[in-house]
N, C-alpha and C positions, 0 to 999 in steps of 0.2 A: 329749653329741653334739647337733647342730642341723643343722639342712635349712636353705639358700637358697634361698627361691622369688623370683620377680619379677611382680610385680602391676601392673596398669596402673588410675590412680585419676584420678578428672576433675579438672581443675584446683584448682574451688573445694574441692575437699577436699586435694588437697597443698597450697595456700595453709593451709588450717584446720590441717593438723599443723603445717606451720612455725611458725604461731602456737603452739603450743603448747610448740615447740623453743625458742621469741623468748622466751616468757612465762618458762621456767622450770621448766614442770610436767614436763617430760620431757626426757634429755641429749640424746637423734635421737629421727627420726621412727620408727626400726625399734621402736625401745622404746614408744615412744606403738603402734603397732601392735600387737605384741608384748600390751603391755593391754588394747588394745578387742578381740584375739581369745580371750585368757585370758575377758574378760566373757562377750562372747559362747557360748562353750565352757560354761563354768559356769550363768548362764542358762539354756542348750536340756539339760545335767545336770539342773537344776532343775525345766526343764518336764516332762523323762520323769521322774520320782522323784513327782511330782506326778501325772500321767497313770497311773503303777501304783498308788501311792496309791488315788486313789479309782477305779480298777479293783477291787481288793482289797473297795473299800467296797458294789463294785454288787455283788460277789458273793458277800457276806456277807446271808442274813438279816434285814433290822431289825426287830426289835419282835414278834418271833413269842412271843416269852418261853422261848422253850428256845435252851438252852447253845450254845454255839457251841464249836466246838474252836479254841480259840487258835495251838495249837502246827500245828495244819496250817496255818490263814491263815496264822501268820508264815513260815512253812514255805517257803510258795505267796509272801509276797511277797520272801522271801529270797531267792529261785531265780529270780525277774524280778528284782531286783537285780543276781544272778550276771549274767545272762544282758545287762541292759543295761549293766554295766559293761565286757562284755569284747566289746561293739557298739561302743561310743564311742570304747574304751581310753582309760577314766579310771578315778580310783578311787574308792572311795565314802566 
């Protein structure tokens, strides 16, 4: 299934996808689209995955020399995973 939306783009960038259409690298412009929102998408995935990341890190301990519970931090960064996964609706 797929949604039609309708977006309004300043000239020199509907010129810049038709080059792209002219070039070859893409068969329409919806598809060249289509990819730089996939990027995009994945990217700002990347940046939150990144952002719990070293969250997880500031709240860990460093260098005190006693154990750390592994299975809760993973635990704790599993459940920010759940939780930004079904934020974005993507999947991990």
């Amino acid at each position: 299934m797929s949604e039609q939306i309708a977006v309004r783009i300043p000239n020199e960038l509907a010129e810049s996808l038709e080059d792209l259409v002219a070039s070859g690298r893409f068969e329409t412009k919806a598809e060249a689209v289509r990819t730089a929102l996939e990027a995009l998408l994945d990217a700002e995935r990347r940046r939150r995955l990144g952002d719990l990341i070293a969250e997880g890190y500031r709240r860990l301990p460093q260098g005190d020399g006693e154990d750390i519970d592994l299975d809760e931090a993973t635990s704790h960064t599993l459940h920010g995973l759940d939780a930004e996964e079904k934020e974005v609706g993507l999947e991990w």
